[in-house]
TIVO-677569 format. One record per residue (C-alpha): residue number from 1; residue in one letter; z, y, x. Coordinates in steps of 0.02 Angstrom, whole numbers, always signed. Layout:
REM residues N
NODE   segu   fiti       pz       py       px
NODE    NUM      a        Z        Y        X
...
END
This chain:
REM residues 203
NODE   segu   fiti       pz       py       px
NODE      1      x    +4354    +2653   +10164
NODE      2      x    +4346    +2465   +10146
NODE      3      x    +4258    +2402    +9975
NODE      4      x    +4250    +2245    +9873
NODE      5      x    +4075    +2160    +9908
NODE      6      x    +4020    +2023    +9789
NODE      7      x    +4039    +1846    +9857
NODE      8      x    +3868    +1760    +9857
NODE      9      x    +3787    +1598    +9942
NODE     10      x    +3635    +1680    +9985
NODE     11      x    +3630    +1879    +9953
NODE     12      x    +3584    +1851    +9793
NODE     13      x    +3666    +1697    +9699
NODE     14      x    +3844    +1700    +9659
NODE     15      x    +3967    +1604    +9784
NODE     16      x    +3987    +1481    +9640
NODE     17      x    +3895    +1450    +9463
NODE     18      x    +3995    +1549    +9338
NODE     19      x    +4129    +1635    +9424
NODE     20      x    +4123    +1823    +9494
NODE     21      x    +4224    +1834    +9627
NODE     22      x    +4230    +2023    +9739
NODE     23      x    +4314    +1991    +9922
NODE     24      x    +4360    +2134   +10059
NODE     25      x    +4454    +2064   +10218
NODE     26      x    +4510    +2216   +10256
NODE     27      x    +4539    +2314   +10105
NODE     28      x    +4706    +2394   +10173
NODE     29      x    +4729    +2461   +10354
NODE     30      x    +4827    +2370   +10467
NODE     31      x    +4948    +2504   +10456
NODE     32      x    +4963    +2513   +10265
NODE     33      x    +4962    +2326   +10239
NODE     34      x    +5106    +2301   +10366
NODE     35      x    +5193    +2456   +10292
NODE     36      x    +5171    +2380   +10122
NODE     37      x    +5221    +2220   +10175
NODE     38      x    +5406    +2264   +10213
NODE     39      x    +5406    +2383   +10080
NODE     40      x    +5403    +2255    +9943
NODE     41      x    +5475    +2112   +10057
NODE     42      x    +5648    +2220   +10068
NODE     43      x    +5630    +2315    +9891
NODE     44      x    +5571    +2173    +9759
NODE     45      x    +5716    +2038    +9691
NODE     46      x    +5652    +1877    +9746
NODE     47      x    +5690    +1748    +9651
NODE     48      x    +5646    +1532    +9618
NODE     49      x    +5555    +1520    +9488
NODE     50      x    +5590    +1363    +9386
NODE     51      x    +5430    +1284    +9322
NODE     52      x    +5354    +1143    +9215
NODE     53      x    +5299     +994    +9331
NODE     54      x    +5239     +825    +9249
NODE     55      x    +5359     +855    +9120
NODE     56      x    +5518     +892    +9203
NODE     57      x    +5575    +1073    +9255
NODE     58      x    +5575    +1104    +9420
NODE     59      x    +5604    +1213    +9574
NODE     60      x    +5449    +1318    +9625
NODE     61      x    +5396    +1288    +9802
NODE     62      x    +5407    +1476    +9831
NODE     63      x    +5478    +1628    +9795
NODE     64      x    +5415    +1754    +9653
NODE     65      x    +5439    +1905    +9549
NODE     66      x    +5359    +1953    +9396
NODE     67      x    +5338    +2154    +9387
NODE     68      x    +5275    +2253    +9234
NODE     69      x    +5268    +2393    +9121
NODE     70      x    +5400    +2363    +8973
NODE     71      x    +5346    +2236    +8852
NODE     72      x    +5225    +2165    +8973
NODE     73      x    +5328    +1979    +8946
NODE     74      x    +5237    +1819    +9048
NODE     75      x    +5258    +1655    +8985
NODE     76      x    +5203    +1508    +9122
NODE     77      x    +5224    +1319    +9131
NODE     78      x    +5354    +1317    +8994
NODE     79      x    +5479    +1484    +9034
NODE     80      x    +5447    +1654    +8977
NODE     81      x    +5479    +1802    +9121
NODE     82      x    +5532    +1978    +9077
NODE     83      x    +5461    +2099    +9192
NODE     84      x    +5542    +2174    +9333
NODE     85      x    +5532    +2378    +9352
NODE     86      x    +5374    +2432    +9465
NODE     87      x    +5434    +2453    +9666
NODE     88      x    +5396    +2636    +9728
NODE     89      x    +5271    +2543    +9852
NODE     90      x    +5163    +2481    +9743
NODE     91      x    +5116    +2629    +9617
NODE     92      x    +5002    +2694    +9735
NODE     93      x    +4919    +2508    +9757
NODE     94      x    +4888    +2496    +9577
NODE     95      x    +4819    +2666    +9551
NODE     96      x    +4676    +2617    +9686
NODE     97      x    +4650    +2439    +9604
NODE     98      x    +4637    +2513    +9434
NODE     99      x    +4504    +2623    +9509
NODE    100      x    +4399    +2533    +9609
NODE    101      x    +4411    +2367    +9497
NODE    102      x    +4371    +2460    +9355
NODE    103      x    +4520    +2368    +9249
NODE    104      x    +4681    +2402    +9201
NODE    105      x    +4845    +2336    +9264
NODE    106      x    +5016    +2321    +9188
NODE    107      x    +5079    +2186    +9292
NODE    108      x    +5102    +2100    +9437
NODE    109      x    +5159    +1942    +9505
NODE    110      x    +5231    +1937    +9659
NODE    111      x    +5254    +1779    +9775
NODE    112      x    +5321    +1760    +9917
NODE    113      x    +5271    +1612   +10030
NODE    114      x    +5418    +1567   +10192
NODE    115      x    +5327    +1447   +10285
NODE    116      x    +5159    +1342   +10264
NODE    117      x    +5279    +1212   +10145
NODE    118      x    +5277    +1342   +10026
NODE    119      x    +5131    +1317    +9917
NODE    120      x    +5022    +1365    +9737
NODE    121      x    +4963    +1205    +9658
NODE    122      x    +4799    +1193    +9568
NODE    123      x    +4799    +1296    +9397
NODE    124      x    +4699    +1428    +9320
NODE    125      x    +4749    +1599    +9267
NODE    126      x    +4694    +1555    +9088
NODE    127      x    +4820    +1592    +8990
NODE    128      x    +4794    +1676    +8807
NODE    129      x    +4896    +1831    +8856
NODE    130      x    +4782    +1864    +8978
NODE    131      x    +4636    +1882    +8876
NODE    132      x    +4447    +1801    +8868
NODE    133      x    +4395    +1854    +9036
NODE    134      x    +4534    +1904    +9139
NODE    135      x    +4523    +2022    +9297
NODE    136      x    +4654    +1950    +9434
NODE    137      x    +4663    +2065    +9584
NODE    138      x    +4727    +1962    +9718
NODE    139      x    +4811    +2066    +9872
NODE    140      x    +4861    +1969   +10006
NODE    141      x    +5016    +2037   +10157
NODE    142      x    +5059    +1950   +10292
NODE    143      x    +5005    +1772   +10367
NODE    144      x    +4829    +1727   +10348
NODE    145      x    +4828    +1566   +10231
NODE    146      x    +4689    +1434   +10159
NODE    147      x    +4643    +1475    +9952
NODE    148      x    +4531    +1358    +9856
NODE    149      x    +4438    +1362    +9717
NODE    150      x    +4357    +1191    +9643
NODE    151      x    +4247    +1180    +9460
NODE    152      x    +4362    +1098    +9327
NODE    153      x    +4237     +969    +9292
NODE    154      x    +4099     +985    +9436
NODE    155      x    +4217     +950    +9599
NODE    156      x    +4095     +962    +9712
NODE    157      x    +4060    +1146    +9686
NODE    158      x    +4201    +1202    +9785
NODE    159      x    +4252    +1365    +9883
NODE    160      x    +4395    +1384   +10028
NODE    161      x    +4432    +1559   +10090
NODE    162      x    +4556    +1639   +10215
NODE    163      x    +4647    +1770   +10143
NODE    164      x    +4686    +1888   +10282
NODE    165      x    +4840    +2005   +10304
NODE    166      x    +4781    +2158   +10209
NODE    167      x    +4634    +2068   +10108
NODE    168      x    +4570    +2081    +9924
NODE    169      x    +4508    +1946    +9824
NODE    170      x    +4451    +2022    +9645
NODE    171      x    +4410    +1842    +9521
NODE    172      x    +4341    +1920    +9351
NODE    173      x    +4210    +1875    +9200
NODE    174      x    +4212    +1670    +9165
NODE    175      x    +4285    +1624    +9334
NODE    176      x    +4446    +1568    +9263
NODE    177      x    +4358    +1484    +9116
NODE    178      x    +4272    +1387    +9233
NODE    179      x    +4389    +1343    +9399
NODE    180      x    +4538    +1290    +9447
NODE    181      x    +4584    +1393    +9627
NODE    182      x    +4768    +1334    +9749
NODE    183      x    +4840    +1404    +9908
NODE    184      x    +4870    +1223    +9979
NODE    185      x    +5022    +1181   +10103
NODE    186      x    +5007    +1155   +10276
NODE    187      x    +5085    +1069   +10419
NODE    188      x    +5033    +1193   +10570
NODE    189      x    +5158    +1345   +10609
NODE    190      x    +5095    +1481   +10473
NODE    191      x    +5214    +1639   +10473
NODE    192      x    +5277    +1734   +10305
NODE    193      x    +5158    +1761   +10167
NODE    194      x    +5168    +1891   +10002
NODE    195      x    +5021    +1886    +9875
NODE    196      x    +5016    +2020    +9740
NODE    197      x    +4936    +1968    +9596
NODE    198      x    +4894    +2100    +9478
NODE    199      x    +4839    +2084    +9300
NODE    200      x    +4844    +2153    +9133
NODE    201      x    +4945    +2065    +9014
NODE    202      x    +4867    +2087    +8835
NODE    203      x    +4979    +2125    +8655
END
């Protein structure tokens, strides 16, 4: 079975100073992640998201759905999201997560990204719902796409990754505290993307 490996620089050191970041490329079987992918393409309510840009509310430049156990509420960039009921598909998914992460999970954000215009500007998953030190499991379906993370105040330590169809990025401890991470647009052809984000939202 394929496992989360910690990211380093040189076997030893962390990828970057004060994050903890866990990465598997192939943490589902093609199979299962293509499976999976049309499971919650077809099965989850897509929606647009409207969001908080520069002061003035906005469309999101995707599509997204925000999943949960009851009472597990989301507020981002000014609007507060009610969670959706938890798709067949991915009970299984978080049951494994929950396992190997050694976390729990009572949410998930889905988003759904068309083409390579469809894009994640740069934020952090900091927000006081989440906790201290959040645990972000990020599974990726679908078209292989560019994800960033920079140092809030240290640009130059800096980190770009492909997330593959079927891949697993786990961010955890002060990573959050400490970066800001995108998934950037892009002009060249770049098929349809879903990225599960699973965390635990706190009471």
């Amino acid at each position: 079975m394929s496992v989360l490996r910690a990211l380093t620089a040189n076997g030893r050191e962390p990828a970057l100073p004060g994050a903890e970041l866990w990465f598997c490329p192939q943490w589902l079987a093609r199979g299962q992640a293509d499976a999976l992918l049309l499971q919650v393409r077809d099965s989850i309510h897509w929606e647009t998201h409207r969001i908080r840009l520069f002061g003035k509310q906005v469309d999101s430049p995707r599509l997204s759905s925000w999943i949960g156990d009851e009472g597990a509420a989301y507020t981002y960039s000014g609007a507060r999201f009610e969670p959706r009921p938890w798709p067949a598909a991915l009970e299984g998914i978080r049951i494994r997560l929950e396992q190997e992460a050694g976390a729990q999970f009572n949410s998930v954000l889905a988003n759904r990204y068309r083409t390579g215009a469809d894009y994640m500007g740069w934020h952090s998953d900091n927000e006081s719902a989440l906790g201290a030190r959040p645990v972000i499991a990020s599974l990726s379906l679908g078209a292989a796409r560019r994800f960033v993370l920079k140092h809030r105040l240290r640009p130059e330590l800096k980190l770009e990754l492909e997330l593959p169809h079927g891949s697993l990025l786990l961010m955890r401890g002060e990573t959050q505290t400490h970066y800001r991470h995108a998934l950037p647009r892009t002009a060249r052809p770049v098929g349809e993307r879903i990225n599960l984000t699973f965390r635990q939202i706190c009471a």
